[in-house]
N, C-alpha and C positions, 0 to 999 in steps of 0.2 A: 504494500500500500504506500503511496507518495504521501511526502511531506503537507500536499496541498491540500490531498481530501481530509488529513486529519487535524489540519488548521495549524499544525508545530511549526517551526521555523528551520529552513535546514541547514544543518551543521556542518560546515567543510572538513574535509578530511586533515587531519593531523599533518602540521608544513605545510597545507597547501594558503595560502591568504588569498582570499576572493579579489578580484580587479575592481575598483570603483567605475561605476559609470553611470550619468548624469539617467535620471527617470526614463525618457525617453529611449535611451540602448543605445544612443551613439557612442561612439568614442571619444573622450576627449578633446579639444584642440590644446596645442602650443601656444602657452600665453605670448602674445605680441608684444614688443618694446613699447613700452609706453615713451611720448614726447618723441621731439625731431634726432636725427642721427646725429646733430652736433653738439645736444646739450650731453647724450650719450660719453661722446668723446673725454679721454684725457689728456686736456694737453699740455699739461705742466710733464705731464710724466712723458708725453711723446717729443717734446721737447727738450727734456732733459736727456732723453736713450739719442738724439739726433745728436746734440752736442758730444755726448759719450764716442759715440761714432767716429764722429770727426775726430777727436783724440787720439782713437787708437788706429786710422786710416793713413793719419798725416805722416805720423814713421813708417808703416808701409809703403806709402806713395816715395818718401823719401829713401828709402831703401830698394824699392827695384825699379822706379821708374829711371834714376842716374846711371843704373849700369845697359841701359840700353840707349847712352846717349854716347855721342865721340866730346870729347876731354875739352877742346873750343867750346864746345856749344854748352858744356855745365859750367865752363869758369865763365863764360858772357853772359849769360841770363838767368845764373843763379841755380838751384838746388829744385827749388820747388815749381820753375816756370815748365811747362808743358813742354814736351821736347819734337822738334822740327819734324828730322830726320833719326828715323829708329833703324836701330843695329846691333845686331847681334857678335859683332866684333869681339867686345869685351868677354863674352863668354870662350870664344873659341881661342882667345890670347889663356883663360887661367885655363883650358881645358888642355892646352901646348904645355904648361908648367909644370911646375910638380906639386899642385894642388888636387890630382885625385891621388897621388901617394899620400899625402897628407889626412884625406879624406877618410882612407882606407884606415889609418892609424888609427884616427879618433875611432874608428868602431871598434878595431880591436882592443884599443885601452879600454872602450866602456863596457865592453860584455866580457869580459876579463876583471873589470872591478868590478862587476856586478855579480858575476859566479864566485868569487872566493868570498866578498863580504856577504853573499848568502848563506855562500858551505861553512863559515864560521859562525857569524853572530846569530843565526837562528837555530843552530845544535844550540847555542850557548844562553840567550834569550828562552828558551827550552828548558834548561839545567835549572835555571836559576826559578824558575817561576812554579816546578812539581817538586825540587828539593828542599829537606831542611836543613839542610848539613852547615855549621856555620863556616867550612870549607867557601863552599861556596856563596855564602852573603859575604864573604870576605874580597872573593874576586871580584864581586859587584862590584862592592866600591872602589877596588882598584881603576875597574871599568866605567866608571862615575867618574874616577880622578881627570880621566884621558877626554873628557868634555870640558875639560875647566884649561885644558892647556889651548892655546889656539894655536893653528898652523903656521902663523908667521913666525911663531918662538922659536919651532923647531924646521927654520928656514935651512942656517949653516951646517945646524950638525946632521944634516939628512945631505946634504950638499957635502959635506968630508965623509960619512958612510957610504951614499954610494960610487963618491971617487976611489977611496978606498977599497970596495969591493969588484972595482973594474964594471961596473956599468953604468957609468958617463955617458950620456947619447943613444942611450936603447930605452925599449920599451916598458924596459921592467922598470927604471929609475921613475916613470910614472907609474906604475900601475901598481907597486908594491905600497910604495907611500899614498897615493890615493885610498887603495882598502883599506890599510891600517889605518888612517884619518876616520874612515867610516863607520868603520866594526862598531867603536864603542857608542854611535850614536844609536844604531839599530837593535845590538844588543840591550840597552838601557831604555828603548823606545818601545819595543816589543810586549814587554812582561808589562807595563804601562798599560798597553793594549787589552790585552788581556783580562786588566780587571787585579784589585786585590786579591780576592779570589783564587788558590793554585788552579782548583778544578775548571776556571770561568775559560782557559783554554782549551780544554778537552772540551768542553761542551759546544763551543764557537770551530 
């Protein structure tokens, strides 16, 4: 027997929530913006992102539009005037150079610091956040100490180590001193991360 012949009200099924809809059974409409499109507008705020814009376009425009100009035509009309005649000159002069050796460098120094300051500070970052051994709160703050030295201190004596050690003008005389700079940031940054908490890392 229905709901209707027995005059009850019927009850939707468990989770389910009935859709409102106006007496009549239509659907809905999408309420309309009330007042004109310009009182809608923001324009303190569109204003403001335009000027933002322009801030951070002007050293872009200043940065690639000069290297597609010839060396006359940026010292006569300045940096920032629109450039006549465009050339690609500039590019294929550092592309003759030894600017993709150089290129190449930079990547190997940076995923070379980036794998050993990982394969260390984060075993270590690690140690320190699930043990209690005061072993190791002792190396924290060893590793704490090495954020209070800044790099320029140890400008010389990294400069007589590794003349000393014969690598003067190779890669490792960056790359060794870069990790080491690093480690102690990320080790000390990590367990931070983490949460007072030992366990808030196992669960993250």
């Amino acid at each position: 027997m229905s709901s209707a012949a027995t005059g009850t009200p019927e009850i939707p099924a468990a989770g389910h929530v009935p859709a409102r809809r106006p007496a009549d059974g239509r659907r809905p409409r999408r309420g309309k913006a009330i007042g004109p499109w310009w009182k809608r507008m923001n324009f303190v705020g569109g204003l403001g992102a335009a000027v933002w814009l322009v801030i951070v376009c002007v050293p872009l425009y200043f940065l690639f539009v000069p290297s597609l100009r010839v060396s006359a035509d940026y010292l006569a009309k300045g940096p920032l005037s629109p450039p006549n005649n465009l050339t690609v000159g500039n590019y294929a002069t550092i592309m003759r150079s030894e600017f993709p050796r150089y290129f190449v460098n930079t990547i190997i120094v940076t995923l070379a610091c980036v794998a050993i300051v990982l394969a260390l500070a984060l075993p270590a970052a690690y140690a320190i956040v699930r043990s209690r051994k005061k072993s190791v709160s002792t190396a924290f703050s060893v590793i704490l100490l090495g954020l209070a030295v800044p790099a320029q201190a140890v400008i010389l004596p990294l400069y007589l180590l590794i003349t000393k050690a014969g690598l003067y003008d190779t890669l490792l005389a960056i790359i060794l001193p870069t990790a080491a700079l690093r480690c102690p940031f990320l080790s000390s940054s990590s367990p931070r991360a983490c949460g007072t908490s030992p366990r808030n890392c196992m669960r993250r």
